[in-house]
C-alpha positions in Angstrom: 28.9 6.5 3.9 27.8 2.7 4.2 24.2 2.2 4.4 22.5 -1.4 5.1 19.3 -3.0 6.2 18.8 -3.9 9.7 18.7 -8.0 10.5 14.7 -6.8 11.0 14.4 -4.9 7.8 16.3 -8.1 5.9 13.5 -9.8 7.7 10.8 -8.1 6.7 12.0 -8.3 3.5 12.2 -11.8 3.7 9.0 -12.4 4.5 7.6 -10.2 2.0 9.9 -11.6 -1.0 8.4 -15.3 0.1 4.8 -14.0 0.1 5.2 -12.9 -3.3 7.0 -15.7 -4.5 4.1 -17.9 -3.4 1.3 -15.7 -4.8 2.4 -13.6 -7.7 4.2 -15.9 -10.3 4.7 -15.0 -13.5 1.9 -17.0 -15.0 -0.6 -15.2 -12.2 0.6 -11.5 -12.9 0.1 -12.0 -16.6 -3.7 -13.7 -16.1 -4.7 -10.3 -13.6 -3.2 -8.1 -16.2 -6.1 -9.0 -18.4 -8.5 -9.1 -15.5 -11.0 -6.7 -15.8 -10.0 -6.0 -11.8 -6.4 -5.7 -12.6 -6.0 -7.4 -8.9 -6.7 -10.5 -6.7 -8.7 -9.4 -3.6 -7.8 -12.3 -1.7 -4.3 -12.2 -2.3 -4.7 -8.1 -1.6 -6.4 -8.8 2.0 -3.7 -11.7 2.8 -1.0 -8.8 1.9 -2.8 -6.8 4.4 -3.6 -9.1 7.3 -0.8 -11.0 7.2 1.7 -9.1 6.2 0.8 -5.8 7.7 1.6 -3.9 4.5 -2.0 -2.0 3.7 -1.1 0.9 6.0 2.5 -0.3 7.1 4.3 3.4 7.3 0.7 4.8 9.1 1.8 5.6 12.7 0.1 3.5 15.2 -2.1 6.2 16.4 -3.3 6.8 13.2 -4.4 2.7 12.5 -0.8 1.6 11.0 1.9 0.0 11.5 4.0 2.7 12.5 7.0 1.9 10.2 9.6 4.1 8.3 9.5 4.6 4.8 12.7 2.5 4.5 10.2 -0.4 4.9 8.2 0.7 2.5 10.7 1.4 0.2 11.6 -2.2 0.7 8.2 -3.3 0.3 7.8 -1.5 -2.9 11.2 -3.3 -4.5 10.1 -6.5 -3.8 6.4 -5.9 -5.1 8.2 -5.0 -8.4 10.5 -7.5 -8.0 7.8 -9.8 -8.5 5.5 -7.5 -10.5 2.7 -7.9 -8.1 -1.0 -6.7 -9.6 -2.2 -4.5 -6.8 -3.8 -1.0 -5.6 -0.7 -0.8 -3.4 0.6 2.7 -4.1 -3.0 3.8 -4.5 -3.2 3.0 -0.8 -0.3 4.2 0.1 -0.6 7.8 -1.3 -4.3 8.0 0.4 -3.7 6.5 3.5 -0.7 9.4 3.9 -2.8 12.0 3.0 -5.6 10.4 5.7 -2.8 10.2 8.4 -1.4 13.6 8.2 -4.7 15.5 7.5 -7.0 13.9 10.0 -7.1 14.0 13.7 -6.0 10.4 15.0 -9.3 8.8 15.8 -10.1 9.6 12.5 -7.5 8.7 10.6 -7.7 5.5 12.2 -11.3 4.7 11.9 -10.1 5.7 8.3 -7.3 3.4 7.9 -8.5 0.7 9.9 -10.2 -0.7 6.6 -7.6 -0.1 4.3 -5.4 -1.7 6.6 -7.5 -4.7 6.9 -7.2 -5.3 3.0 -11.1 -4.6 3.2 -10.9 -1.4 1.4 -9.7 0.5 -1.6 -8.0 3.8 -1.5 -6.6 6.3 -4.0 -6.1 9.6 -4.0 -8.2 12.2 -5.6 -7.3 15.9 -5.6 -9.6 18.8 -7.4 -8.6 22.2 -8.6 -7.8 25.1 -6.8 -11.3 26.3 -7.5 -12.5 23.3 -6.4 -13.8 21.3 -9.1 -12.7 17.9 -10.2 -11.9 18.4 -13.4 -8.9 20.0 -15.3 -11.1 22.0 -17.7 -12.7 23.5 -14.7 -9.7 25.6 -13.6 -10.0 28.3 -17.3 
């Protein structure tokens, strides 16, 4: 079996390899990396707007972009590729858990921000019992 990208996926991932070229150089990723925010909003939001990538594998009815995870998979390489600084899988894992668990209006109400680059995400899961902290569960 032969697998390859699509002209659009090679693209996309184009597009995203350029972006990150431009705004996560070596010098950059080193100065975030002892930034007390660990990221550069700006360049988080332009990632988002631009680029589509806060919620890119969120179907459309849900506030994403309605892509496969073999786009994300690509947009994953090239973010470590270039070692971009950035809440991206912390995004990713909570916008999936938004998309499948909410109804659609929700989920994009939800998403919409995330999307936008104007919010933060992650993931937080408690205990069986319900309490949100390891301990908790003896």
């Amino acid at each position: 079996m032969h697998f390859a990208f699509t002209p659009e996926q090679e693209q996309f991932r184009d597009a995203v390899r350029r972006f990150l070229h431009d705004r996560s150089p070596p010098a950059e990723v080193r100065r975030l990396m002892d930034d007390e925010c660990g990221h550069d909003p700006g360049v988080w939001r332009q990632m988002c707007q631009e680029l589509g990538l806060g919620a890119l594998h969120v179907p459309e009815d849900r506030g994403g972009q309605g892509f496969s995870v073999t786009e994300l998979g690509i947009a994953f390489e090239e973010m470590g590729r270039a070692l971009l600084c950035a809440p991206y899988l912390s995004s990713v894992l909570a916008t999936t858990a938004v998309a499948q668990a909410c109804a659609p209006e929700e989920a994009e109400q939800i998403v919409s921000g995330i999307a936008a680059g104007e919010q933060l995400a992650a993931l937080a899961l408690t205990e069986a019992n319900g309490a949100g902290t390891p301990a908790a569960s003896n």
